[in-house]
N, C-alpha and C positions, 0 to 999 in steps of 0.2 A: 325418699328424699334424703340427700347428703348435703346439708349447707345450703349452697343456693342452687343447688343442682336436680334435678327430678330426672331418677333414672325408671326407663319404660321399657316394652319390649313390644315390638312389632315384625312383625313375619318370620317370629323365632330369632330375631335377631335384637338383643339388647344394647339400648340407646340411650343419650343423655341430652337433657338439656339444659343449659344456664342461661340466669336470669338475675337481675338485682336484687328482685324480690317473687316469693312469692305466695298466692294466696290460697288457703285453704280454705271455699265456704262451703262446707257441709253441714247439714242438719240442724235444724229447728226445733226449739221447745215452744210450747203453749202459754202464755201468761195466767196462770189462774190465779195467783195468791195475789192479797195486799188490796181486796177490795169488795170484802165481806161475804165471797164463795163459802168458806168455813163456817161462818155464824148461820149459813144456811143447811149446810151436810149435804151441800151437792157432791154426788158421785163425781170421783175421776176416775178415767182408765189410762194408763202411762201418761198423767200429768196433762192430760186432756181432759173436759169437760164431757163425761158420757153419756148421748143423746141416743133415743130411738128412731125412727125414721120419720117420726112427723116431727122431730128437733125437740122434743120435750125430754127435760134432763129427772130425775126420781124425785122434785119437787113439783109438787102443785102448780100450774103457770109461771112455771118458770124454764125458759128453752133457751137452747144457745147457736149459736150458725159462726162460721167462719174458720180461723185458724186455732182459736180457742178450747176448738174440739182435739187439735191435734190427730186429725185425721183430713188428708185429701186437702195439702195445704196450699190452694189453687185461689187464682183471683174469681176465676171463674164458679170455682166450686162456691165459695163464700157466699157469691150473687144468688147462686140457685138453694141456698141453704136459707139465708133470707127471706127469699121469695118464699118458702114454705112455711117458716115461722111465722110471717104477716099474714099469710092463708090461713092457717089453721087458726088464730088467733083470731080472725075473721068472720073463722066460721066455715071457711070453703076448706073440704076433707082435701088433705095433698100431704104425696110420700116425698121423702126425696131417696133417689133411685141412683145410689154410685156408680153403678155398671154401665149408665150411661154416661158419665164423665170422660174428658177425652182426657187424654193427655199429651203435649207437642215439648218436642225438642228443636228449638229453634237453630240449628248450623245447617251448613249447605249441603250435603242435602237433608231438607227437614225429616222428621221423624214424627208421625204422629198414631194413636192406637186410643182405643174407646173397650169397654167390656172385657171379657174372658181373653187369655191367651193360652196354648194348645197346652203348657204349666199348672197354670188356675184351674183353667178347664179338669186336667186331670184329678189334679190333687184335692179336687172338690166331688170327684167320682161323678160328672157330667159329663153325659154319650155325647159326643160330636162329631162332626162329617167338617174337610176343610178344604179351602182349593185355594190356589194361588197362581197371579200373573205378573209376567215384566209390564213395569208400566209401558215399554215398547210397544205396548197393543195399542195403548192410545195417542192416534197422529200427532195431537200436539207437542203431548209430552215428546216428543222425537223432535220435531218443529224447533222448538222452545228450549228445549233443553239437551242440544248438540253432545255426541259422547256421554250425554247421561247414563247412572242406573237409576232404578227403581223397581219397584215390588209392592202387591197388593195383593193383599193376604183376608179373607173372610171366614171366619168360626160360624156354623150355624150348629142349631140341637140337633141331632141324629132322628129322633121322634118325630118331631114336627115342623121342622127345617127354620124355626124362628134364629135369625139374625142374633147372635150371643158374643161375637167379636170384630171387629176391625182394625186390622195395621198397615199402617203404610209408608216405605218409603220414596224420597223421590220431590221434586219441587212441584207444583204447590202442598202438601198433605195440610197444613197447617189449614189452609182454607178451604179442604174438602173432607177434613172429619166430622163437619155436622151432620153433613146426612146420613153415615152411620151412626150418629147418634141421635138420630132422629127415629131409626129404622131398630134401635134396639131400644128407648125410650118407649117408642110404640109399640114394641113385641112384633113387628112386622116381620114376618116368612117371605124363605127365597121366592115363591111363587107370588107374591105380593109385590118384592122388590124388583118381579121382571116386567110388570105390567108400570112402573113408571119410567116417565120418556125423563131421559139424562139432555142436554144441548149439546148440538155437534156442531161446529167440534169442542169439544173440552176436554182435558184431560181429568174431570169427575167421572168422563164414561168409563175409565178403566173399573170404577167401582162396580157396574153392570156387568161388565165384561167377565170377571169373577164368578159375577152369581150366578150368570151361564155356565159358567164351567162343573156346577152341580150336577 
């Protein structure tokens, strides 16, 4: 940035733009202080509240869910972080499972991804086997989305071909990454995820279309 001006560079060629103002909103911190976290010696980890997978923090009944944790700082995430602390609390045994969290970037064309990416996947020293398709396989998406691109990308285990990631780009993603997050929640395998019927036409069939390509 120079001023009012935010210089970028695209296709090797460096650009500018002006504007009267502009905003930088990056990064979020956790609220933990100023409401008796201390008099308790609840653990933090970078200023987050740090939980185990059933949300219980290193005290005794005492859990935490949301942004709080400073981890996975989603509307969505919060919901399902909730949902586990009320269960366990309850009585009813429940993990909460990150890798099934999706994640969506909402511009045109959307962007959305759930699990491992072929990065994670390595740097975590997990075998995987991956394939990928233009959404152009699926009619609609063609239909629908004139001069479109798109891309749908599927991570499975190498071992036992259990579904460990999905990315997509391309319009709809945004409302077709639940069922890869349903299909890696469940530990559901490519040979599982061929025997369910997708509705045609839809552009969700490209997600099937993938898993054939195993």
């Amino acid at each position: 940035m120079d001023g009012n001006k935010v210089v970028f560079e695209k296709a090797g060629e460096t650009r500018t733009v002006e504007g009267d103002k502009i905003l930088l909103s990056v990064g979020r911190r956790a609220v933990t202080r100023g409401f008796g976290l201390e008099n308790l010696n609840v653990e933090l980890d970078r200023g987050g509240i740090k939980v185990d997978e059933k949300m219980r923090t290193n005290v005794p009944n005492v859990f935490a869910a949301g942004d709080v944790t400073g981890f996975s700082l989603l509307a969505h995430t919060a919901s399902r972080e909730g949902e586990v602390v009320v269960n366990n609390l309850t009585g009813k045994d429940d993990i909460m499972r990150y890798n099934a969290i999706p994640g969506v970037v909402y511009i045109n064309p959307e962007i959305a991804g759930v699990g491992e990416t072929e990065e994670s996947a390595r740097a975590k020293g997990i075998a995987y086997k991956v394939a990928r398709l233009s959404m152009a396989y699926a009619g609609r998406f063609v239909a629908e989305n004139e001069g479109g691109v798109g891309l749908c990308k599927v991570l499975a285990g190498e071992k036992y071909g259990e579904v460990i990631g999905v990315h997509m780009l391309g319009n709809p993603s945004s409302e077709m990454i639940y069922g890869a997050c349903l299909a890696i929640e469940q530990e559901m395998t490519l040979e599982e995820m061929k025997e369910v019927v997708f509705p045609h036409p839809t552009v969700s069939e490209i997600f099937k279309e993938v898993i054939f390509e195993f």
